[in-house]
Structures are given as C-alpha cells and as structure tokens.
KOLPALO-390682 format. One line per field, with one value per residue (C-alpha): residue number from 1; residue in three letters; x, y, z. Coordinates in pm, 1 decimal, always signed. Example, Ala and Ser with C-alpha at 12.3 -4.5 7.8 and 13.67 -1.06 7.14 Angstrom:
BEGIN
seq: [1,2];
type: [ALA,SER];
x: [+1230.0,+1367.0];
y: [-450.0,-106.0];
z: [+780.0,+714.0];
# end
This chain:
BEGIN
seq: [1,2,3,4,5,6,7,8,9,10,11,12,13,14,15,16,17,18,19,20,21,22,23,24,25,26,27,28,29,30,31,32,33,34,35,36,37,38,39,40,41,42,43,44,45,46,47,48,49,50,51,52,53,54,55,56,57,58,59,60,61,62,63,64,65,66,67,68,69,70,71,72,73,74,75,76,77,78,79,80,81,82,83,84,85,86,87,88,89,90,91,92,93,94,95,96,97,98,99,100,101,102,103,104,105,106,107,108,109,110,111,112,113,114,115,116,117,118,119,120,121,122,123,124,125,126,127,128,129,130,131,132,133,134,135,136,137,138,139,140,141,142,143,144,145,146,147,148,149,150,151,152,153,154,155,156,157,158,159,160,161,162,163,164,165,166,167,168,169,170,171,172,173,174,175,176,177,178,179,180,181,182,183,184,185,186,187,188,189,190,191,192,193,194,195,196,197,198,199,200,201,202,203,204,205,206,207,208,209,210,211,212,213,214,215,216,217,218,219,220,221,222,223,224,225,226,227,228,229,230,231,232,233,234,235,236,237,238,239,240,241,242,243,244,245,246,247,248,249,250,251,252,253,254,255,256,257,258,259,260,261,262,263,264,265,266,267,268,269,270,271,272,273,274,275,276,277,278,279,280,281,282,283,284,285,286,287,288,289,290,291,292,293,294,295,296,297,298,299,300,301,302,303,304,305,306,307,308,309,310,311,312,313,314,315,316,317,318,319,320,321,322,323,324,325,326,327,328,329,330,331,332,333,334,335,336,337,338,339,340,341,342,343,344,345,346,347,348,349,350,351,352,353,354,355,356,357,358,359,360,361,362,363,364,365,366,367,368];
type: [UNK,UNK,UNK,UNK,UNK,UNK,UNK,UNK,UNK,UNK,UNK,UNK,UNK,UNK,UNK,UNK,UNK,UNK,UNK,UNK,UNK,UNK,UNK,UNK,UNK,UNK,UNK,UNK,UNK,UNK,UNK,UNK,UNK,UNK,UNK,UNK,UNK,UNK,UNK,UNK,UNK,UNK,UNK,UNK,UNK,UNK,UNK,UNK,UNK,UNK,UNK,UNK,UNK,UNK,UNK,UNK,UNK,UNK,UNK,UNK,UNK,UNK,UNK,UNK,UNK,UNK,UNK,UNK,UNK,UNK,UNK,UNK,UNK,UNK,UNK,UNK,UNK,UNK,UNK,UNK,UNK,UNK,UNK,UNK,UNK,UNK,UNK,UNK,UNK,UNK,UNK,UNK,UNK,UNK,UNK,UNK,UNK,UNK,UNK,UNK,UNK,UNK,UNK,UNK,UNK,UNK,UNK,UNK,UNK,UNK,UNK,UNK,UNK,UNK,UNK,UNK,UNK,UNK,UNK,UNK,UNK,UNK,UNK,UNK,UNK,UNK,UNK,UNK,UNK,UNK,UNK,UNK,UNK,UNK,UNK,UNK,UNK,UNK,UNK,UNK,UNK,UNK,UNK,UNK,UNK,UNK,UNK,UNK,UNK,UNK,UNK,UNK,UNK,UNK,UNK,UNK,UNK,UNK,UNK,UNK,UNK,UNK,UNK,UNK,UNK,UNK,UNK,UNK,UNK,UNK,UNK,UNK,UNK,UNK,UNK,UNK,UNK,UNK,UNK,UNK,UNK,UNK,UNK,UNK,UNK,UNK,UNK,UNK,UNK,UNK,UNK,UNK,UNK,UNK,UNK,UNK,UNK,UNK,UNK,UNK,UNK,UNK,UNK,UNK,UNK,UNK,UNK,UNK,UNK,UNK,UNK,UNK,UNK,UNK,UNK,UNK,UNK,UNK,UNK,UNK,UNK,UNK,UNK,UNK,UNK,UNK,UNK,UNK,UNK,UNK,UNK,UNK,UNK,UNK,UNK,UNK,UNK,UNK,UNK,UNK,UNK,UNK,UNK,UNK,UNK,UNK,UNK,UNK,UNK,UNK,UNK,UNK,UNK,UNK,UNK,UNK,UNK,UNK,UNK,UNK,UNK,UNK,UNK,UNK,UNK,UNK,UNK,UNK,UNK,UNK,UNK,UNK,UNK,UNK,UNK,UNK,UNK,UNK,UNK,UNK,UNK,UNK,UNK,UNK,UNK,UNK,UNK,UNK,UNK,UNK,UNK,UNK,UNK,UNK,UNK,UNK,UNK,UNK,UNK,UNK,UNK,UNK,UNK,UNK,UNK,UNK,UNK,UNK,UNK,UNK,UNK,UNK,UNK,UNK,UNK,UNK,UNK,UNK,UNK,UNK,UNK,UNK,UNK,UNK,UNK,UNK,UNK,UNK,UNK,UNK,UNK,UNK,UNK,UNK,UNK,UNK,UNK,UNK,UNK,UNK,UNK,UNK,UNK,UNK,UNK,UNK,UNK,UNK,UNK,UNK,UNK,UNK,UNK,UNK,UNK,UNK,UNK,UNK,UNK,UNK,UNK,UNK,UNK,UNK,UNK,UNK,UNK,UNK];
x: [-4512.8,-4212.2,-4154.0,-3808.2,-3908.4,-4174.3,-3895.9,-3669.6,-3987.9,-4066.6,-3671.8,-3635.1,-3983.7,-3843.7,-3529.1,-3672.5,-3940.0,-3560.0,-3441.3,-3674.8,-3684.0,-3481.1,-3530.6,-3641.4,-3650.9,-3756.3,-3833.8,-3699.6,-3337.3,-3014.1,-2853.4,-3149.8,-3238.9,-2912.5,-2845.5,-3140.6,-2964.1,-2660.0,-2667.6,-2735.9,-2476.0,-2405.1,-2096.8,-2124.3,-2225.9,-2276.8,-2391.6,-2405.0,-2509.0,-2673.3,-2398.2,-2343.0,-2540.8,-2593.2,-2982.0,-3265.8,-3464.6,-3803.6,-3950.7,-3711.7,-3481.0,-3264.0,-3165.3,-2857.4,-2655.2,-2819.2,-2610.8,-2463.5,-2132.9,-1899.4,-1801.2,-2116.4,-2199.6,-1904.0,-1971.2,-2286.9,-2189.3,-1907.7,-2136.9,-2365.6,-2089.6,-1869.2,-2226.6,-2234.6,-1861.7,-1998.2,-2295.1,-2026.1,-1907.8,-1516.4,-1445.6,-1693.1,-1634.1,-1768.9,-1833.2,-1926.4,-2015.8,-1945.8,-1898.3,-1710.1,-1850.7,-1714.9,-1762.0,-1618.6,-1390.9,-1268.9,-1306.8,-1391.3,-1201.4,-1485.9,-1435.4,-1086.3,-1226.8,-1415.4,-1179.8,-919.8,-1273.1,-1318.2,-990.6,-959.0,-1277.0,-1087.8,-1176.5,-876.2,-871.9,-838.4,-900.0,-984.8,-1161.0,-1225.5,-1554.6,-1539.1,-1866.8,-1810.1,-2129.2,-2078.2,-2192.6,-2015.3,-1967.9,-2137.5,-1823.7,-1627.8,-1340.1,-1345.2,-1300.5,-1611.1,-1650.4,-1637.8,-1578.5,-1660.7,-1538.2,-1601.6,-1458.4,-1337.7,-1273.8,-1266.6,-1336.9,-1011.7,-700.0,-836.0,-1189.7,-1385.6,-1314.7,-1322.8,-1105.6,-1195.9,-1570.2,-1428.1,-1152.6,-1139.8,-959.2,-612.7,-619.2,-566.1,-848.3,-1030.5,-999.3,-1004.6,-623.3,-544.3,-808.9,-903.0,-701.1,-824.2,-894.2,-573.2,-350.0,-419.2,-217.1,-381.6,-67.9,+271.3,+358.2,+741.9,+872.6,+1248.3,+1409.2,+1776.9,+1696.3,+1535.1,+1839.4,+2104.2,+1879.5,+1856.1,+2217.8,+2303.9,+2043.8,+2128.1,+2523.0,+2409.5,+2443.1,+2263.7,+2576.1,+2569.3,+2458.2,+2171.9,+2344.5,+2490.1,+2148.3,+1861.4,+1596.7,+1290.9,+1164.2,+1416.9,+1295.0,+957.0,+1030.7,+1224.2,+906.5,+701.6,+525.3,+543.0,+672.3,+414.0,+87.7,-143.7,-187.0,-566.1,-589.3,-503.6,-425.2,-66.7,+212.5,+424.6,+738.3,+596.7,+541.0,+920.8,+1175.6,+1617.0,+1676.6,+1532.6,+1820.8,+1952.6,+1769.2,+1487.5,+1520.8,+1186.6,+1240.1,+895.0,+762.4,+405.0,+383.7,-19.4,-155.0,-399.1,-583.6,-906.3,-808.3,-624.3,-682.9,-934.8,-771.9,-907.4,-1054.3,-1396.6,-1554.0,-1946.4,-2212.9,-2399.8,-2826.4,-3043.9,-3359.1,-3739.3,-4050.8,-4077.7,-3747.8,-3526.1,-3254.9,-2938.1,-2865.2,-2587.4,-2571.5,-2646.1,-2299.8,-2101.6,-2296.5,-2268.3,-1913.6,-1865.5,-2147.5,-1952.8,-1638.1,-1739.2,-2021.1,-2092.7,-2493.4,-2652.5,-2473.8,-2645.0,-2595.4,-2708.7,-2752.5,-2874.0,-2928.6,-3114.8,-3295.3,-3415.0,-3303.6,-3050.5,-2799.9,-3075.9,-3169.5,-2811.5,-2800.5,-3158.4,-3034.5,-2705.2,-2896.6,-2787.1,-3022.3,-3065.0,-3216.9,-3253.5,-3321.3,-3438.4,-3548.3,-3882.0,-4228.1,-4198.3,-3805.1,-3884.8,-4234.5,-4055.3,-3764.2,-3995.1,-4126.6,-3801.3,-3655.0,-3980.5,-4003.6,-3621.6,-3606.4,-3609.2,-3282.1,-3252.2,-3310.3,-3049.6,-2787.1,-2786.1,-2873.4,-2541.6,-2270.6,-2028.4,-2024.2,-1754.3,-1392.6,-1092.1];
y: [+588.9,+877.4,+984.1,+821.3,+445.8,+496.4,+591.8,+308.4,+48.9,+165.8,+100.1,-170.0,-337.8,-187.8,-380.4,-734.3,-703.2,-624.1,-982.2,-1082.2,-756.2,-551.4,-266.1,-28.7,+320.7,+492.0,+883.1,+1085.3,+1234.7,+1005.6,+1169.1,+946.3,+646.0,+524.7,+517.1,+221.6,+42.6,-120.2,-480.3,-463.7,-465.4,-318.8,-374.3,-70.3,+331.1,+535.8,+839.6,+1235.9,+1463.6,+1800.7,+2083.2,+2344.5,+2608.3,+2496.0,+2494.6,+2391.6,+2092.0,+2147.4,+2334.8,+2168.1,+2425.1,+2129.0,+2024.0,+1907.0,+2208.8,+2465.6,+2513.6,+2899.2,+2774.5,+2559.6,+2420.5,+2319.4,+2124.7,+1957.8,+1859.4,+1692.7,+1487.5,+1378.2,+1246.1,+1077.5,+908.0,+859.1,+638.0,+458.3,+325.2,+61.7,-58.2,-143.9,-492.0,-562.9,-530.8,-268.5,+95.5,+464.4,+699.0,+1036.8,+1247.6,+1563.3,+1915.2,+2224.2,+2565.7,+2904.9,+3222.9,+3575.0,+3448.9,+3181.8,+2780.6,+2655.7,+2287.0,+2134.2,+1759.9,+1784.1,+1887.1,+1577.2,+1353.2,+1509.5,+1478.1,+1112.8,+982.7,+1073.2,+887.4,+580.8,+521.3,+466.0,+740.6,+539.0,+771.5,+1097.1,+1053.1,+1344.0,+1352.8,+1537.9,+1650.7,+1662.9,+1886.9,+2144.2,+2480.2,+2773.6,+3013.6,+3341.7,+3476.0,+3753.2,+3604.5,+3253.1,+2917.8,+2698.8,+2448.4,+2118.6,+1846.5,+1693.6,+1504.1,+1087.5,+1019.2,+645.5,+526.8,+210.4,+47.4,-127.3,-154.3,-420.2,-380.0,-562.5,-506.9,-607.4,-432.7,-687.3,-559.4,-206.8,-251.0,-57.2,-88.8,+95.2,+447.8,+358.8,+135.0,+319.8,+598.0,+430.5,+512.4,+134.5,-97.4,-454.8,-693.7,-1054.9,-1283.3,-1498.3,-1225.4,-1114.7,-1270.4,-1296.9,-1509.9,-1557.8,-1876.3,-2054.6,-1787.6,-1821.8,-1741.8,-1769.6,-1501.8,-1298.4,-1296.2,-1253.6,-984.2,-783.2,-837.0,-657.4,-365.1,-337.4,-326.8,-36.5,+343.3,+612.8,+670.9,+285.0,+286.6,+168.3,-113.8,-309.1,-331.1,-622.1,-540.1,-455.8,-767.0,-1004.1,-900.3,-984.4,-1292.4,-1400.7,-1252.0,-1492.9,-1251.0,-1295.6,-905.4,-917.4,-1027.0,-804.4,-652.9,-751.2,-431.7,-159.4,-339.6,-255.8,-481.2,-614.3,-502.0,-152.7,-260.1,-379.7,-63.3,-105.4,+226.7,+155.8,+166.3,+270.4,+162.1,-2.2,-356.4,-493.3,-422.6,-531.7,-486.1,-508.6,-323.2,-181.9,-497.3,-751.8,-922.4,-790.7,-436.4,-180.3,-25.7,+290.7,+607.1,+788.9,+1076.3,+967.7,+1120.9,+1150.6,+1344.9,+1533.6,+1420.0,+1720.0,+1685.8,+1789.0,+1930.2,+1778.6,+1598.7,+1595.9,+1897.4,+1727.3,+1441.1,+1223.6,+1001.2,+615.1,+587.3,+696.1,+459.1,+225.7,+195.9,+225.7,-87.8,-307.4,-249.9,-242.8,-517.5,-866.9,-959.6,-1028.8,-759.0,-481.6,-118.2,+195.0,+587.3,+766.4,+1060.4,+860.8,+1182.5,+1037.1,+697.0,+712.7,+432.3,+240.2,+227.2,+99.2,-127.7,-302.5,-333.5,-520.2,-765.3,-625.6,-529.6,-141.1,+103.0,+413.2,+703.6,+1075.0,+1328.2,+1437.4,+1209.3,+1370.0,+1206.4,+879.1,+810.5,+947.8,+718.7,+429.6,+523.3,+556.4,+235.9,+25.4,+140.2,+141.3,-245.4,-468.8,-717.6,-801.4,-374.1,-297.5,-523.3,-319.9,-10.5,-42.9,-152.0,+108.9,+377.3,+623.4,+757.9,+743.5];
z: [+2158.7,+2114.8,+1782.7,+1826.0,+1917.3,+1630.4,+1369.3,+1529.5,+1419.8,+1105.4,+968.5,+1135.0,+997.6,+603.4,+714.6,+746.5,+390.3,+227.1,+189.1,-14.3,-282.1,-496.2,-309.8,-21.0,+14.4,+335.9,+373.9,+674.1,+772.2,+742.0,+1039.6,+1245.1,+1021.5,+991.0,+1386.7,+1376.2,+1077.2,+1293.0,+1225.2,+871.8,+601.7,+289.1,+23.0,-101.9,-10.6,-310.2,-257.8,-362.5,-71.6,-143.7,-210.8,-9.2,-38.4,-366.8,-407.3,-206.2,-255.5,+6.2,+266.8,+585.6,+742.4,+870.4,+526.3,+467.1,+280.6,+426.2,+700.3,+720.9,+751.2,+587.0,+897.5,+993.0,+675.3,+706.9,+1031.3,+876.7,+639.0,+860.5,+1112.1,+846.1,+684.1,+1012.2,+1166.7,+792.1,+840.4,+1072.9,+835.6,+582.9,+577.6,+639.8,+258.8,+210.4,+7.5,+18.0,-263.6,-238.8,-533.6,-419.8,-596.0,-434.5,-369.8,-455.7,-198.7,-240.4,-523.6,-306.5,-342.6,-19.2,-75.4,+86.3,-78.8,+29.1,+375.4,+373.9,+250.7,+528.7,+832.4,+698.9,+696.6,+1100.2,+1142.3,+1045.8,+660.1,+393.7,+138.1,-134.9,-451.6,-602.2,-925.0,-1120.2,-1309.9,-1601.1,-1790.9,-2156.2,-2144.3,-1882.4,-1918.7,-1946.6,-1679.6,-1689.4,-1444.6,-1516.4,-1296.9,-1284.9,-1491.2,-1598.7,-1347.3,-1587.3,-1284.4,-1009.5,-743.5,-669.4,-334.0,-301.2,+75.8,+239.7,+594.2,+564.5,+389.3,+173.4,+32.8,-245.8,-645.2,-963.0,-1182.8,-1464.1,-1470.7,-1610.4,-1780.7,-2138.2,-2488.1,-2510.9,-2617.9,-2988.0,-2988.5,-2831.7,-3046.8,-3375.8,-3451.8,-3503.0,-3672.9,-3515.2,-3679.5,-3790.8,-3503.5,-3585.0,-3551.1,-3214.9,-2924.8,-2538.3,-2380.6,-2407.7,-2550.7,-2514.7,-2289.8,-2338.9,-1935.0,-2077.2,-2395.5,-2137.4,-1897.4,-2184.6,-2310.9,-1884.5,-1877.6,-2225.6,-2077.9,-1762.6,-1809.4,-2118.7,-2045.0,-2254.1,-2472.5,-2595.5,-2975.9,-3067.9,-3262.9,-2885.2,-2792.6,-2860.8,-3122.3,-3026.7,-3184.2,-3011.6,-2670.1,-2842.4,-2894.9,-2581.5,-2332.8,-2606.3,-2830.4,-3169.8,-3305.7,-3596.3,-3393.0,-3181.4,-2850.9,-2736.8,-2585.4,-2814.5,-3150.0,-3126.7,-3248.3,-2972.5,-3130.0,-3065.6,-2725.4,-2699.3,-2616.1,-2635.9,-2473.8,-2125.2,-1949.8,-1595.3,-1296.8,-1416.4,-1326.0,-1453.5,-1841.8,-1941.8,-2307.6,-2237.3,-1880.8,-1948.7,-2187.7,-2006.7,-2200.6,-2114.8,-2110.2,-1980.6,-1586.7,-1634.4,-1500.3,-1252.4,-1465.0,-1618.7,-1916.6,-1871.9,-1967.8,-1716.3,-1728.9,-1785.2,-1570.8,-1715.0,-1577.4,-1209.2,-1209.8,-942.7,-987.6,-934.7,-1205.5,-1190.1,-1509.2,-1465.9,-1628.4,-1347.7,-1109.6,-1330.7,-1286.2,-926.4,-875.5,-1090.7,-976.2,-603.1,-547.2,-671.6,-789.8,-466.3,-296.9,-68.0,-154.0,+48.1,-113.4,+221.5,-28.8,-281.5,-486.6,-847.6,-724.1,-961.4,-764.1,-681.9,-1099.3,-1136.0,-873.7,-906.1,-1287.0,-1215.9,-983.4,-626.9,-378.7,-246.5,+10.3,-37.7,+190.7,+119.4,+339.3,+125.6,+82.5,-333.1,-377.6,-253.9,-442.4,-783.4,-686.9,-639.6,-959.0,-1179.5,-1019.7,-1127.0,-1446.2,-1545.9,-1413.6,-1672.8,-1710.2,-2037.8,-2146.6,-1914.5,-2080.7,-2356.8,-2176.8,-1964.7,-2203.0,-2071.7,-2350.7,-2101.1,-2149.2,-1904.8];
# end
C-alpha cells in the first residue's frame, strides 16, 4: 500500500469515529490531509498558522514558515486555505490569526498579502480585526515600535455566512467602564412603548427644514423627540445606563434623513468593534510556544457556529480552538504536523472539558 492511499485511509477512518465524539485530531501535514477531507463539512475554520520565519516548532524541514521566502510561504498557506474553502459549508467562515514579520527594517505586509491571495481564490474579505495584547512586551529595538497586535482575518465562502451577533454583544462604553451606575430595575427601558408617528413627523419636518444658524430655541427638546420615538427622557438605556434624553440630539441637521435618538442601543448590547482587548497566554515548561488566549476563540465560536456545529484548526498546536469549541458543545478536528502537538492537544482538550466549569470559565471578561 503507497504511503498516499495509506494516509487517504487513515483520515478517512478518523472521519467516520467523528460523529459520534467531541473531537478528533489527526497528526501529519495539512497541505495533504485536507485533500482526503472533501465531503465533510465544517461551519467554521479557525486557525493560526506558524509565522514566518518566526520560530521553529520540530525537526521537519517542510514546515510551514520556514520557507526562505516570503513568497513562498505565502504560497503555502494560500494553497492550504484555498483546498479548505470547499470543506466549508455554504454559510461557512475563515479565521486566520496571523502576525506580520519584520526584515531589514521593513514590514513585509504578509496578512494583507493573504487577505489580497485569498480574496482571488474566491473568499469574501469580510474583516480585519485587530488584536490588541494588553500585555505585550516591549521591544528591545533601537528603531522600531513594540509590536502590541495582531491580526484575525474574517472571510467567508459567500456573501452571506452564519452569525450571531447577539452571542457577543457588550455593555456601552459607560457601563462598561463604570462611568454610569446600573440603575434600579424599574427604571431601565428595553422597548419603545406608544410610539407617536405624527410627533415624529412634525418633529423631521422642524429638523430637516433647520440650518446650522437656527437657534437652539426653533428646535424640539431633546426630551420631546424622547418622547415622540417612545422613550420616556428620565428612564434608562439597557445598554450603557444612559438617559434617553442624552441619547436625543436638536442640532442634527442637514442631510441626515434618519434622525434617530438611539442609533447604537439594542437591548442586549451594543455591536463589539473590531479591535479586541486580550491578554496574550504565557506558556510553561513543555508548552506549546505560540499561545493564543481561549478568549479570543471564544468569541469567534460563538459568533460563527451554533452547538452541534463542526469546526476545523488544521494548525491545531495546544488545541487551543478545539478547548473552546468542545466547551461550547460543537464538535472539532484538529490537525498538527508533530506526534508531541497532537498528544498534548488531546491532553489539554480532555482535561479542560467539563460543561458546567466552562460556563463560568467563559463568561466573556474582553474589551472592544
């Protein structure tokens, strides 16, 4: 039996003993396992490839970010993640954790090289999240900036993909940040209530017809427009504690047609940004070098994938996505080119799985 039809069986035999577990992980290069995973499908890639020329992490030449040139590394991951479009489902996503590399003074742009390689492939480039750790260390160059962030690449097989904003939605800034205290339960207002259409037109039609030079005086109070959207002034946005007369604004004039008071409130929070606030992991003794914090996983695998869902990290490492993703009931394979990653993967997976921990564990303690 060739080395190639004997690869082909093995993944195919992990493949059928995955329905009926949390997880898989299977050792060997993703360049040639994923080739014999076409048929099955995942919600969700998350994934953080090595670096380039960042460090090594075994004894095989043919490791990904070893390549001499930029070029060529490029060329790699683009072929991984080019063969991994077509194990996605139709409302299936891609992340990429990915860091940039500095040569001869010169940053080398290689997630934006990426992002540009993937895009031709046919993926939507939906968005750049910048990952900033809170605890990165300082630079010991003369010439150079500290390197505090990191990129999360968000693509998706089609124009319309699977998510769930309401999973991560957070409390307004001021909550947030303690600048305005949680009112009493009966003060707080989710819904409008006795929307008045006829205030609200009387009120568009004194804005609209306004200029910058009209005094304050010719305009609505902040309070009627309150009122007429059906907020009470003196109760509480849900969000960020705020009164919805401070919501309410008289000198938005000009072109803006939509005049709304309460344009960022939802009741169960605000829309996280796209720049997350994490803490990097520090690894010990034999740990795997490159940590990314179950936080940032955390986020993408609720937002991404429902409980049941399949998820894939062909760089799997610690096992760090397939900690997450076991935890928040979906199912995951992981592959990694060394015997050592997978069986400490295995490990860390088994012994971080326990659901009612985890609910505690992963109350989502990050910043946008």
């Amino acid at each position: 039996m060739s080395k190639e039809i004997k690869l082909r069986a093995t993944v195919r035999a992990f493949i059928l003993h995955l329905d009926g577990e949390s997880f898989r992980l299977i050792q060997g290069d993703a360049r040639q396992i994923i080739k014999y995973l076409t048929g099955f499908k995942f919600r969700a890639i998350i994934t953080s490839p090595p670096y380039y020329r960042h460090r090594h992490y075994g004894g095989d030449n043919h490791e990904i970010g070893r390549e001499r040139k930029a070029e060529e590394y490029l060329e790699s991951l683009t072929q991984v993640f080019t063969a991994c479009k077509d194990l996605l489902t139709e409302d299936g996503s891609l992340w990429i954790i990915i860091g940039d590399t500095r040569r001869q003074h010169e940053k080398l742009r290689i997630p934006h090289r990426l992002a540009d390689r993937l895009v031709q492939s046919g993926y939507i480039f939906r968005e750049d999240i910048i990952w900033y750790k809170k605890n990165n260390v300082s630079s010991s160059a003369r010439n150079n900036f500290s390197q505090a962030y990191e990129y999360v690449l968000f693509f998706s097989k089609n124009r319309r993909s699977y998510t769930n904003l309401d999973a991560v939605r957070v409390l307004g800034n001021e909550a947030a940040e303690g600048r305005n205290k949680q009112p009493p339960a009966n003060r707080i207002q989710y819904l409008p209530k006795n929307l008045d259409r006829n205030e609200i037109m009387r009120i568009s039609h004194i804005i609209h017809k306004a200029s910058p030079q009209t005094p304050i005086s010719k305009l609505p109070t902040t309070s009627e427009i309150a009122r007429a959207y059906g907020y009470d002034p003196e109760n509480f946005c849900p969000t960020c504690y705020r009164k919805f007369k401070r919501h309410a604004t008289r000198r938005r004039v000009g072109d803006h047609r939509h005049y709304p008071i309460f344009a960022v409130c939802n009741p169960r929070g605000k829309n996280p940004s796209n720049v997350w606030e994490i803490a990097t992991r520090a690894h010990y003794g034999n740990e795997h070098f490159a940590i990314f914090p179950e936080e940032l996983i955390n986020i993408i695998i609720r937002f991404a994938t429902k409980i049941d869902d399949y998820v894939l990290d062909p760089f799997a490492g610690r096992g760090t996505t397939g900690i997450v993703s076991t935890s928040l009931g979906r199912k995951f394979l992981g592959i990694d080119l060394y015997k050592e990653n997978v069986d400490r993967a295995n490990s860390n997976i088994i012994r971080s799985y326990s659901p009612q921990a985890n609910l505690k564990r992963f109350s989502p303690p990050w910043k946008c």
